[in-house]
Each structure stands twice: as structure tokens, then as C-alpha cells.
N, C-alpha and C positions, 0 to 999 in steps of 0.2 A: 622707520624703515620702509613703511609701505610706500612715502613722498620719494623718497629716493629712487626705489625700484622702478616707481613710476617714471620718474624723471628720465634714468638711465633707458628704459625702455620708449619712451617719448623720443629722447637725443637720437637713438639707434636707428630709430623709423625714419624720422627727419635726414639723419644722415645718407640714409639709403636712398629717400627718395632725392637728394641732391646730388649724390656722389655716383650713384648706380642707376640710380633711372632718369636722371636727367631734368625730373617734375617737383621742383620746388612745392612745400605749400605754406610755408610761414615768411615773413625778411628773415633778413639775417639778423635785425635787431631783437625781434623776438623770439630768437635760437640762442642768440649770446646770453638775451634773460634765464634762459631755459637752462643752458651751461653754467651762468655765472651763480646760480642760486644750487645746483647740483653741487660744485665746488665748494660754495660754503658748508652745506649741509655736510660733505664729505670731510673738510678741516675742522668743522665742529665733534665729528663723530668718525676720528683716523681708524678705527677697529671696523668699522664698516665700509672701509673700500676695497674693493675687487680687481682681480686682473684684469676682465675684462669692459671693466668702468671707460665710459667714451674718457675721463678727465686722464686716463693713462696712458694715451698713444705716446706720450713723448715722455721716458721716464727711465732713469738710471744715467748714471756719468759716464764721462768719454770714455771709452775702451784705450787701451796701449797697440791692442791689433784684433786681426778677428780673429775667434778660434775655426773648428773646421766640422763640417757635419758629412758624412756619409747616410745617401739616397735609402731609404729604406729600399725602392725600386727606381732602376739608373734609368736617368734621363738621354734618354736614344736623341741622336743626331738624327736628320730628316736627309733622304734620298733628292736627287735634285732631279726635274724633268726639265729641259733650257726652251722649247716649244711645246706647240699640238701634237707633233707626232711622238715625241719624245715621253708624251705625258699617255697618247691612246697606246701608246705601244706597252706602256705598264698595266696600264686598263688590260690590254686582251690578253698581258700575260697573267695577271691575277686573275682573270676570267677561267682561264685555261689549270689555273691551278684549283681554284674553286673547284672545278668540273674536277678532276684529278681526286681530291679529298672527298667526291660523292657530295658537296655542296648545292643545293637550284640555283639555276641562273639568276633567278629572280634574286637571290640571295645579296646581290652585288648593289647596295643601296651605297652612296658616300657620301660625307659631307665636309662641304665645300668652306674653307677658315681662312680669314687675311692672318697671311703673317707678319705679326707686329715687329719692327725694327728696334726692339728693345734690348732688354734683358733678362734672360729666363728667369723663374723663381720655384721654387718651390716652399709649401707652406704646409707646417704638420700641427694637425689640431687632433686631438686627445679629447675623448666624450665633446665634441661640439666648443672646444675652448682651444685657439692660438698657442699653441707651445714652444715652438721655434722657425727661422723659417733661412734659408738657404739660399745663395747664387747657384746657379749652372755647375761652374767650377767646369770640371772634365766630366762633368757627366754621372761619375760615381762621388766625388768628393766635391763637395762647393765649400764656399765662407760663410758662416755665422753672422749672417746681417740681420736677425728679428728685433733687435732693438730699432732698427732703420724703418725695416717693410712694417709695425704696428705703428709707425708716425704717419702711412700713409691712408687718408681716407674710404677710400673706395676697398680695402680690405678690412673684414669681418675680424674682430677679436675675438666673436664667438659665434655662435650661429644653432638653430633648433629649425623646428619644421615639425610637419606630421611622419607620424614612422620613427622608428628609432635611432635614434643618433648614432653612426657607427664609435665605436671605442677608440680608432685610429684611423686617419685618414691624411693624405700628401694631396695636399690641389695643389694644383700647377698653371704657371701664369706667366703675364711677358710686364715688365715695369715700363713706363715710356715717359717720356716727358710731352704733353701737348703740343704743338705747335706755336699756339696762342702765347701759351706761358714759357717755352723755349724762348720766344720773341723780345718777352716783356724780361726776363730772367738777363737775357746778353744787353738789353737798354739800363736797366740796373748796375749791371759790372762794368759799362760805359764810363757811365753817371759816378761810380762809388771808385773810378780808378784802377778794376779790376781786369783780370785777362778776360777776354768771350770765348764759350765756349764753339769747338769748330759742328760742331751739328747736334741735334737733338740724343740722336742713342748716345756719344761721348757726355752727353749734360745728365742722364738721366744714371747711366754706370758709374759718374762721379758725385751724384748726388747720393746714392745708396750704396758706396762705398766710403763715404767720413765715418770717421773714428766717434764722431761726434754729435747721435742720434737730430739733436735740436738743430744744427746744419742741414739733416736729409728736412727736418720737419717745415723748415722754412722753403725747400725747393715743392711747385706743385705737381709734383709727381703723382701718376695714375697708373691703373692696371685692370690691365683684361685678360680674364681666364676661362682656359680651354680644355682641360683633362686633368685626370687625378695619377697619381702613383700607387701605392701600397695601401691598401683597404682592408679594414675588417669591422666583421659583421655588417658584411651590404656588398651589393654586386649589382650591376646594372647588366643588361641583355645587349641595349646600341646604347653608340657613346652621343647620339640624340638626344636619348631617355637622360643620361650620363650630365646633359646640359642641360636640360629642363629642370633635372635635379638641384644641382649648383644654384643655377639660379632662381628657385625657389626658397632659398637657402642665405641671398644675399649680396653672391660671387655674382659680379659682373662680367654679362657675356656678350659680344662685339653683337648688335642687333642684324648683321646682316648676314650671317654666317645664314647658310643654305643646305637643307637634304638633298640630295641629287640619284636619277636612278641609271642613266645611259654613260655615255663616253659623252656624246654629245652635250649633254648637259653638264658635266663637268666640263668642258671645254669652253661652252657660254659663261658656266659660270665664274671660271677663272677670268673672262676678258673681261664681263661684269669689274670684276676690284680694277683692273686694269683703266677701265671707264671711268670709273670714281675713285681713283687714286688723288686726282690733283684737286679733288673738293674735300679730299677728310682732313680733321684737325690733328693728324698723326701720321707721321709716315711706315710704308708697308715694305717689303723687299720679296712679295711674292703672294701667292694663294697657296693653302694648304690643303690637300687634299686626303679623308680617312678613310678607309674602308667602317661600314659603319655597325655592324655587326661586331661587338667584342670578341667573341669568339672566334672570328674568323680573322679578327686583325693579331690578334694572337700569333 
């Protein structure tokens, strides 16, 4: 057991640093040895595999449909600001509210999130372990896609840290298909006589909507996460802290995302995404902007 643990804790790291950080440090043929030897030892010894074993992302037979999950905590639709002024004039009205509830000005920190043109998700892990995981849906009710969202890499099956693992926790995130691999995915369906799809967010909702987990596992689907839902035991003060956490934790977080304390810097920093819109490998359909105090965005 110790070669095993060791193994699946070896895979976990490796995967993070290819999936989440971006910084390889082995080939790939020296990860496949590393899998392909985890795999035997695991058919040698079926009473010793775990849910959360890398050799399980892709596992259980096709579904008939999906069932349906209700939000521990509803996933709120986002206010729209269409310009600068649109967007300072929320600014000085939050300001004004702030001031209102006896809040300091200084109080007014935000921070600054592309919004990814994907598909929402949410994911419920139970003491630090993947337990189901959700579409959007309408916000209070989504589809039962965790057979889908544990085929995709860059999401944790389980996750630890220092401090105590909370008991229950909803992190929340956007599913995307790359650009890269949107590309190579419609040269494929060319090639194999298949339809193409008409843009990345449609390839990426059709990918993690099959009935048919080993479908989604073949699309290279990714994900970037930005906020949790329903917590216990744990509570963060800013949803800065909120992000540090996350991803100390595993959860991949967009590296550009920005604290901001003025109007003015939130207005820079929304043209910022605007700037490096047409170099990222994903597309955005806006900048998000939080108040960054939990409390206050309360």
C-alpha cells in the first residue's frame, strides 16, 4: 500500500503541475510509466482502489439522462455594466451604500475576474473528497454531470492543505474548451466526417453534456475557478483570501485576476482583459468585477 499511496500522490502533483500550473516536470512518457504501473498495482489489489485514485476520472457506464441537483447556495446571475460610466456609477453607488451601513471608505477594495465564456459549474466535496458536481441549470436547480466534470483534469478529486478541511464545501467554476484544442477538436470532425462545432462555449456544453462520461473524457476540456457556495466549518474575511485559499488547495485560478482599490483602477483594469482579449487561449465575454470584502458583498 505504501507504493500505491505513493504513486497516486506522485500522479496528483504531476498532474497539478501540468494541468494547473502550467510547469511540467517529467515527459509524458515518464507519467504514463508512473500511471501504467499505479494501474496494475490497482488490478492486482481491486480492494485498494479509491474514489479519489487519478486511475478513476473516467468511470461508470453511460447514463439514460441526467438526474438533477439543487444548489446548497443559488448561483446568482451577474448585473451587467455596458461601459465606464455604467460601471463608475455602480462604484459610487456601492460607495454610497457602504457609507450608509457605517462601512470606511477605504473599505471598498474589488477584485477585478475575466469572465470566462463557458459553462458554469459547481462542485460539492464532502471532508476534502469530490462528491457530485452540477450545471448552472436556472441557478437553484442544475444537471447531475459529475460523472463528466471528474473526466476533466484540471479538477481535484480531492484536495487537503494546512488547516482543517472544511466538512462541506460548493466551489464554483466556468468549464471552457481552449481555443487550441476547440481547433484541433473541429479538424478531427472534418477528418472523421463529423458536424463542426459552431464555437468554443457550444463544444465545450456539448462536451459535458454526453450521456456518455468517456465522450466528455476524450474532449480536452478545462476549468477555471472563482468562488465557492455553501461552506462549513471555514469562512474566509475577502474573497482574495477566498482565492489564495482555492488555490493552495489545487483549484486553478485565471493568473491575472487583479485586487483593485479605486473606480479608476477597476476601469484600467477591466480595459486590461479588453487589451489581452485576442492573445488568450480562451475566450471572455467580459470582466467581472467583486466587491472584495465578504461581508460587505453580502
Amino acid at each position: 500500500t505504501t507504493r500505491l499511496e505513493w504513486l497516486r500522490a506522485e500522479i496528483r502533483r504531476h498532474d497539478r503541475l501540468y494541468y494547473v500550473l502550467d510547469n511540467p516536470e517529467i515527459t509524458d512518457a515518464e507519467y504514463d510509466r508512473l500511471y501504467r504501473e499505479l494501474q496494475d498495482l490497482e488490478a492486482a489489489h481491486p480492494e485498494l482502489v479509491t474514489q479519489d485514485s487519478p486511475t478513476q476520472r473516467v468511470s461508470g457506464e453511460p447514463l439514460a439522462a441526467f438526474g438533477q441537483v439543487e444548489h446548497r447556495e443559488a448561483m446568482l446571475s451577474l448585473a451587467n455594466a455596458r461601459n465606464e460610466q455604467e460601471l463608475l456609477a455602480w462604484y459610487a453607488r456601492t460607495l454610497r451604500l457602504l457609507e450608509q451601513a457605517g462601512a470606511r471608505e477605504d473599505a471598498l477594495t474589488c477584485v477585478v475576474e475575466p469572465k470566462i465564456d463557458g459553462l458554469a459549474v459547481s462542485l460539492l466535496y464532502e471532508n476534502g473528497v469530490l462528491v457530485s458536481g452540477a450545471t448552472r441549470g436556472n441557478g437553484v436547480v442544475g444537471e447531475d454531470v459529475t460523472q463528466n466534470l471528474r473526466t476533466i483534469n484540471s479538477v481535484p478529486l480531492s484536495f487537503s492543505g494546512d488547516g482543517a478541511v472544511p466538512s462541506s464545501i460548493e466551489v464554483r467554476g466556468e468549464v471552457y474548451l481552449p481555443l487550441s484544442a476547440f481547433e484541433r477538436l473541429n479538424e478531427q470532425r472534418v477528418a472523421s466526417g463529423e458536424a463542426t462545432f459552431a464555437n468554443p462555449r457550444n463544444a465545450a456544453a456539448g462536451s459535458l453534456r454526453q450521456l456518455d462520461p468517456r465522450v466528455t473524457a476524450s474532449r480536452p476540456l478545462a476549468v477555471w475557478f472563482y468562488a465557492v457556495g455553501a461552506a462549513e466549518g471555514i469562512g474566509w474575511r475577502t474573497h482574495w483570501e477566498l482565492l489564495e485559499w482555492l488555490a493552495a488547495r489545487g483549484f486553478r485560478i485565471n493568473p491575472h485576476v487583479k485586487r483593485v482599490g479605486t473606480g479608476d483602477e477597476i476601469t484600467r483594469a477591466c480595459r486590461e482583459w479588453e487589451e489581452r482579449r485576442s492573445a488568450l487561449d480562451y475566450d471572455i465575454d467580459g470582466a467581472v468585477v467583486k466587491v472584495d470584502d465578504r461581508q460587505l458583498q453580502d
